[in-house]
C-alpha positions as a printed Julia matrix, in Angstrom:
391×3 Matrix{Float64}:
  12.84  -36.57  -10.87
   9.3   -38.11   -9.78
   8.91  -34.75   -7.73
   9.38  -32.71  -11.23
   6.84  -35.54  -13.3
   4.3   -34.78  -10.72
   4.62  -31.16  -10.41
   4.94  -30.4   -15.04
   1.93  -32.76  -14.34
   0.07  -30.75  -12.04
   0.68  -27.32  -14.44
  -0.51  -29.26  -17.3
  -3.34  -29.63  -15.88
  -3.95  -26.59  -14.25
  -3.07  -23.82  -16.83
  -4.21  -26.05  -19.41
  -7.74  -25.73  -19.12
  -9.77  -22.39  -20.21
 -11.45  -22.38  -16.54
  -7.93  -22.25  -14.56
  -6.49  -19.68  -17.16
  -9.38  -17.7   -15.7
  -9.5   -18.77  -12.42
  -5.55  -18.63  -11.4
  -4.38  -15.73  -13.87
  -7.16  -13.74  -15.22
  -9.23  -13.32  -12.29
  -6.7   -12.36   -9.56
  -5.49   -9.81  -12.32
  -8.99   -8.14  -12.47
  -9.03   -8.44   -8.47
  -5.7    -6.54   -8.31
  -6.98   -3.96  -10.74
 -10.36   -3.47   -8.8
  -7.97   -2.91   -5.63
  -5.71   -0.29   -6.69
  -8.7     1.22   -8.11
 -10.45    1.41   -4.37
  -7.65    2.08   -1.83
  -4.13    3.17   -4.22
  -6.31    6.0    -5.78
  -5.46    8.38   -2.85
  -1.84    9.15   -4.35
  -3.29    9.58   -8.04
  -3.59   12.91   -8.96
  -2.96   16.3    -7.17
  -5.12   17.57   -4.23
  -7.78   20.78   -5.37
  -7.0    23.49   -2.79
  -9.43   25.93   -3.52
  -8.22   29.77   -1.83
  -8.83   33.83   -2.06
  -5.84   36.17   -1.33
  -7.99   38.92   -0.32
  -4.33   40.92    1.16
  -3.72   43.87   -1.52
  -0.05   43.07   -0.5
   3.26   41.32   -1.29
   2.55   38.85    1.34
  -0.44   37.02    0.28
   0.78   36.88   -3.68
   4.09   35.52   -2.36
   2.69   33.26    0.12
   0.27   31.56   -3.06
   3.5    31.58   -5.0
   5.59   29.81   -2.79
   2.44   27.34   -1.9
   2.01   26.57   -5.43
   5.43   25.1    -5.96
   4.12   22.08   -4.42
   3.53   19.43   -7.15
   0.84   17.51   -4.76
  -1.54   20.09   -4.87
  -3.55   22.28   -7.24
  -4.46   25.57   -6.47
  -7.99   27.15   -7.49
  -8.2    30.72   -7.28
 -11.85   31.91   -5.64
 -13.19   35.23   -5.89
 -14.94   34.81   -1.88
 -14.49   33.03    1.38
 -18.2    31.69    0.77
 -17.08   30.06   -2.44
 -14.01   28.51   -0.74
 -15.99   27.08    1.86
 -19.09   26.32   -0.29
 -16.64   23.86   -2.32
 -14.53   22.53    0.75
 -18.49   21.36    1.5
 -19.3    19.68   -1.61
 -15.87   17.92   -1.77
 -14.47   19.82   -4.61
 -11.67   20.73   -2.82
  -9.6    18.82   -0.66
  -8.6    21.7     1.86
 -10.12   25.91    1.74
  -7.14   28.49    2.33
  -8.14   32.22    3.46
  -5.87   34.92    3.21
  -7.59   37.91    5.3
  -7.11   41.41    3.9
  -4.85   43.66    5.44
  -2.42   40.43    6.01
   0.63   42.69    4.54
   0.16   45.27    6.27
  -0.94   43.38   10.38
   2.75   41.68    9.66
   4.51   45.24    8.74
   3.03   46.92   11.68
   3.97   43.51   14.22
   0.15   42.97   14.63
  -1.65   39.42   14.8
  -2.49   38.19   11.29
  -3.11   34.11   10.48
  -4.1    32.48    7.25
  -7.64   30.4     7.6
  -7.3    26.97    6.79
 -10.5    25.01    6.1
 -11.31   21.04    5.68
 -13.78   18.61    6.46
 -11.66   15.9     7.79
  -8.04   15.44    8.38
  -5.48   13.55    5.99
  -2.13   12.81    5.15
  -2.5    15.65    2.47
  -4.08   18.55    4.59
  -1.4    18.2     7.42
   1.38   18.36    5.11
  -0.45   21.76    3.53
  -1.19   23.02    7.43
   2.67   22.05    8.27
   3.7    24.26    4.64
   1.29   27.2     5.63
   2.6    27.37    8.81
   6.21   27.76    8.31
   5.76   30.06    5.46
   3.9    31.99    7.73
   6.35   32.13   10.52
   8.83   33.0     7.56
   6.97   36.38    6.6
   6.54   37.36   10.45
  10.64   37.08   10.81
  10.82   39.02    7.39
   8.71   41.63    8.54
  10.08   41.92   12.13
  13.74   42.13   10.6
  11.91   45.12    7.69
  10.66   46.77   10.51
  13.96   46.89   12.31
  15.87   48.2     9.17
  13.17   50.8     8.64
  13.57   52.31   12.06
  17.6    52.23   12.12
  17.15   53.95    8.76
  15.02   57.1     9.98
  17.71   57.42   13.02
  19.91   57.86   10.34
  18.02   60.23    8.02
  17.74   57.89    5.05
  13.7    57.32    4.77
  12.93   53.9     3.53
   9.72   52.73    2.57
   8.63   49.08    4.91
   6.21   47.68    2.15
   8.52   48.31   -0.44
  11.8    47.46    1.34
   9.3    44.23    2.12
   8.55   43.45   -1.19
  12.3    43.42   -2.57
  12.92   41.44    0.5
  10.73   39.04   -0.95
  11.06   39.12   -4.27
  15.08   38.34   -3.31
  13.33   34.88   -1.28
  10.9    33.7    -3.97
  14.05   33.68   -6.61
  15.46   30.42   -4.4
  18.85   31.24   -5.05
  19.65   28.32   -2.48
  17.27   25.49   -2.91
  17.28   22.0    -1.15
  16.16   18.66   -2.5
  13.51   17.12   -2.31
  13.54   13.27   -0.68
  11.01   10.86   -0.43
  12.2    10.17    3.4
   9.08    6.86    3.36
   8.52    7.46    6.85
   4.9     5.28    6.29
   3.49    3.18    4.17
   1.84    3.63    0.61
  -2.09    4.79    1.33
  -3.83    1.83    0.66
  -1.24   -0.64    0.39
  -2.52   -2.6     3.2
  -6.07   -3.72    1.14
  -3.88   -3.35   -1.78
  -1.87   -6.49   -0.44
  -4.48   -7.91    1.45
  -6.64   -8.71   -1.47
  -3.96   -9.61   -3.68
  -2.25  -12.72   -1.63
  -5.88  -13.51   -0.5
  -6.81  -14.33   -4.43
  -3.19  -16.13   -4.31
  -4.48  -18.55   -1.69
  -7.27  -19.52   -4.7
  -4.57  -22.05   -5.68
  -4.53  -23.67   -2.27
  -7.73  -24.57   -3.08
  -6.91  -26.28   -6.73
  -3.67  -28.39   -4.92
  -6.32  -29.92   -3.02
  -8.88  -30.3    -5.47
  -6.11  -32.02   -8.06
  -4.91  -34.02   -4.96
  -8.57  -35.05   -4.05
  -9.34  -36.32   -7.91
  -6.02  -38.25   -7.76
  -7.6   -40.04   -4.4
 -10.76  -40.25   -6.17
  -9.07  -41.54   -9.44
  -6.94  -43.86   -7.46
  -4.18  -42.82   -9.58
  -2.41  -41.58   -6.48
  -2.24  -45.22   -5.25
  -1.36  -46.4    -8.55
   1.77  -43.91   -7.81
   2.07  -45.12   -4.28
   2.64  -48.86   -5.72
   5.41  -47.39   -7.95
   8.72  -46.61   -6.6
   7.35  -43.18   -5.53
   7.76  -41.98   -1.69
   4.44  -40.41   -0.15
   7.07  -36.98    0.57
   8.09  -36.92   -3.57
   3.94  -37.07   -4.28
   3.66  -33.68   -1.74
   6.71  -32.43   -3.23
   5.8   -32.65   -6.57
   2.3   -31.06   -6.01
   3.5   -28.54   -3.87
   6.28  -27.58   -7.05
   3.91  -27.6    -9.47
   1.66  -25.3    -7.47
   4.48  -23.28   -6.69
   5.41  -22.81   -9.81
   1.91  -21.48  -11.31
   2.29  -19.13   -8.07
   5.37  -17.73   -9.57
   3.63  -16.8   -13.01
   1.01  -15.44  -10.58
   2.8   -13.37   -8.68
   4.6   -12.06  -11.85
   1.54  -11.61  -13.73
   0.05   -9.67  -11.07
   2.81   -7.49   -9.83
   3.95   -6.5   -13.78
   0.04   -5.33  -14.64
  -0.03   -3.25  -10.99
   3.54   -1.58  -11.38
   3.37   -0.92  -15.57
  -0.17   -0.97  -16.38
  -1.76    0.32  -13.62
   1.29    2.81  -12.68
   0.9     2.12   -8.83
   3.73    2.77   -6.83
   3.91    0.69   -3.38
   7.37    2.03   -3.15
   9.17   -1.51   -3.04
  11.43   -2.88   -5.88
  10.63   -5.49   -7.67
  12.64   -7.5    -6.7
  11.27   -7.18   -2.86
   7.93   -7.83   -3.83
   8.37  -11.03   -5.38
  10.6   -12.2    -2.9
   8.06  -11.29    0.25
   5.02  -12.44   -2.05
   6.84  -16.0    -3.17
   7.61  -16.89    0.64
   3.79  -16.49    1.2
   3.24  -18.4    -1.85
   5.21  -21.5     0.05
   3.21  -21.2     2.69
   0.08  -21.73    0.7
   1.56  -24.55   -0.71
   2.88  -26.43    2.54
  -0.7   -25.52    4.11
  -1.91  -27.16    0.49
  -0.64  -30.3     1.61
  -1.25  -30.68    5.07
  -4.97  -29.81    4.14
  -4.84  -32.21    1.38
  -4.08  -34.98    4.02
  -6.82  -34.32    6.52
  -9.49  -33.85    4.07
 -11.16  -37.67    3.26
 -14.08  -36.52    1.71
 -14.72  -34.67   -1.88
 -17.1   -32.44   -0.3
 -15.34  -31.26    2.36
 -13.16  -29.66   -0.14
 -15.82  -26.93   -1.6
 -15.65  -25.77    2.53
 -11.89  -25.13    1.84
 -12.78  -21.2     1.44
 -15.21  -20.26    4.04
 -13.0   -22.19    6.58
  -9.63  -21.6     5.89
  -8.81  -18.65    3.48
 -11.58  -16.28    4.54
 -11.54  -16.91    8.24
  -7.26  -16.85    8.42
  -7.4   -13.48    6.04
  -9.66  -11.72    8.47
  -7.51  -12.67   11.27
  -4.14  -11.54    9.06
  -5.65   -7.84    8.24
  -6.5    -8.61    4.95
  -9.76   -6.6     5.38
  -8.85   -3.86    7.62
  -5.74   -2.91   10.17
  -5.33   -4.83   13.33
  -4.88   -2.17   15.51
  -8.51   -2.01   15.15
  -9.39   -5.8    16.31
  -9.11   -6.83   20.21
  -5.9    -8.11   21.66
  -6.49  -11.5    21.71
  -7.29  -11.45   17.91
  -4.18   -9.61   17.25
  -1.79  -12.34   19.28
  -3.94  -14.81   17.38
  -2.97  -13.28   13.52
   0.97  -14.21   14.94
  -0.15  -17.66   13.54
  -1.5   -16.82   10.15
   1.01  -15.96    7.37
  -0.83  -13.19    6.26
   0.39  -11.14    8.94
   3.41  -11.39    7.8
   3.13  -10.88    4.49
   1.71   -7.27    4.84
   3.82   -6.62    7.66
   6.83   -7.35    5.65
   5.45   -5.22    2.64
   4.37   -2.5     4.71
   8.03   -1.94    6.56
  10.01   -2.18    2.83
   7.02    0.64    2.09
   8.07    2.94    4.29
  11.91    3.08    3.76
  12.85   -0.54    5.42
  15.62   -2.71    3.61
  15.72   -6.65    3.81
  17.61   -6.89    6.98
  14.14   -5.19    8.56
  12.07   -7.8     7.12
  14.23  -10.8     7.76
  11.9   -11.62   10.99
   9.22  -11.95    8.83
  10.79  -13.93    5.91
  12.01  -16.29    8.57
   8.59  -16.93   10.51
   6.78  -17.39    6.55
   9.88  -19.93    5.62
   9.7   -21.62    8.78
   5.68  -22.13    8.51
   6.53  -23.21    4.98
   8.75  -26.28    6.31
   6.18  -27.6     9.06
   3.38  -27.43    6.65
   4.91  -29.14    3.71
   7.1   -31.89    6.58
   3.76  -32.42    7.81
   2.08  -33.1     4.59
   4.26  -35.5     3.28
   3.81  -37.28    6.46
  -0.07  -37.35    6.38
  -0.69  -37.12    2.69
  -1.31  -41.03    2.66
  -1.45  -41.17   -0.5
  -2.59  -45.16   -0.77
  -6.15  -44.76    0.86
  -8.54  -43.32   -1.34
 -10.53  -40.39   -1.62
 -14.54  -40.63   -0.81
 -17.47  -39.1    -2.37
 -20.14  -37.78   -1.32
């Protein structure tokens, strides 16, 4: 019960003001926002594929046909090769496609044709359009080997059939999809951009760390902590309470947050809800059990204000907040096994690309485990009878 009086306490107190409204809701709402808007814009929209069919054959309309079935991309019809490449240049397309003349007839007659493919620089997007090119393009060449087989058997047997139009009712036949398949979302890697995406997001979260201690530090300062102490209140109820009542304006948080990114903002990071707040709220006890044990180190109020630069910032670098870690040296990478960022966007990443819970469980269990020592620890150090210094 003392636990709960200190924690409604601590809410009061921090959601009751204008400046934490702003500071603990508002403003990692507008960080979120500015995110998505940076690194989830790759899967908004459909790719520009700028092409010219210059074949005068059934093979290049059928191979824009089938292309065009593809909801990720939108195809732009070019009247030249120069004007495919001229926008592939100036980034108005995401990927040229050149369809040589004569393409109809170099496949009737067994000869080598291939389809030009131009881009600037590789992505998720391009390969899956080089990977659809190419196997419609093996498709026609087995179409026109098999037309070219029936035509000759035909002429052995007197009846004269025409290739390019026994080729065109061939396809014609193929582009009604009689038997179709369906399309899965297999999640074989992560959203694009959910790594920042997360990264800034739980970075913003650890903004409360820094109001625990600074409520903790005006208690010292008051002396209304030892005020407390004198009461029949143990030094682990006084953690627990803070570390409940910054728990719970994490919860709000994390709501807050995740309901404007999934409805608002329409971004999908391809985890359910309930997932999300799950793998977010065990980060969000971490915070809080690193809230205390900070909390009972720091003696000073100005040591406080150095909370950011040498804690959040530092420890989000380290996590791959900022960028992958494949990308930092090893040492750096066995040293983000002891931040709890790690873990949080490892955790989110795997449920992004098609894991279930059981996948993440070694990641829950490191984040709860951190959460016990931290808080344990706190209570033990928090102290709460010696006061807080100034300046």
């Amino acid at each position: 019960m003392n636990s709960l009086n200190i924690a409604w306490l601590m809410i009061r107190r921090t959601l009751g003001r204008k400046r934490g409204v702003i500071a603990f809701l508002l403003l990692p709402c507008l960080v979120v926002t500015g995110a998505v808007a940076l690194f989830g814009s790759e899967q908004a929209g459909r790719a520009v594929i700028p092409y010219v069919n210059m074949d005068q054959g059934a093979a290049g309309t059928w191979m824009i046909k089938e292309l065009s079935r593809m909801k990720e991309y939108s195809f732009k019809p070019m009247s030249s090769e120069t004007e495919v490449k001229s926008d592939v240049v100036r980034q108005k397309g995401n990927m040229g496609l050149v369809i040589p003349a004569g393409y109809t007839q170099s496949l009737l007659h067994g000869e080598q044709a291939s389809i030009e493919l131009i881009e600037m620089r590789v992505s998720e997007s391009s390969y899956i359009l080089r990977a659809a090119v190419q196997g419609a393009a093996d498709g026609l060449k087995q179409t026109a080997a098999a037309v070219r087989t029936f035509s000759s058997v035909s002429s052995v047997n007197g009846a004269a059939v025409s290739s390019d139009e026994k080729f065109e009712q061939v396809l014609q036949e193929a582009g009604r999809h009689t038997l179709s398949g369906e399309a899965l979302n297999l999640q074989l890697y992560p959203k694009p951009g959910l790594n920042n995406v997360t990264g800034f997001t739980i970075m913003f979260m650890m903004g409360l760390l820094t109001s625990a201690v600074a409520v903790i530090m005006e208690d010292r300062k008051q002396r209304t902590m030892a005020r407390m102490y004198t009461a029949p209140v143990r030094s682990y109820e006084i953690a627990l309470g803070n570390f409940l009542g910054s728990l719970a304006i994490g919860i709000i948080q994390i709501v807050l947050v995740l309901g404007i990114s999934r409805w608002v903002l329409q971004y999908d990071a391809g985890i359910p809800f309930g997932t999300h707040f799950l793998i977010l709220g065990a980060f969000m006890l971490v915070s809080m059990g690193l809230a205390s044990t900070v909390s009972g180190l720091i003696r000073e109020t100005k040591n406080a204000s150095m909370l950011n630069s040498l804690i959040i910032v530092p420890t989000c670098m380290i996590g791959g907040c900022f960028w992958p870690l494949s990308i930092m040296p090893d040492y750096m990478q066995k040293l983000a096994n002891f931040v709890p960022q790690k873990w949080t966007i490892q955790a989110v990443e795997t449920i992004s690309a098609g894991g279930t819970l059981a996948d993440i469980t070694l990641p829950l269990l490191i984040l709860t485990v951190m959460a016990v020592i931290l808080l344990a620890v706190g209570s033990v150090i928090l102290r709460p009878d010696q006061p807080g210094m100034d300046a």
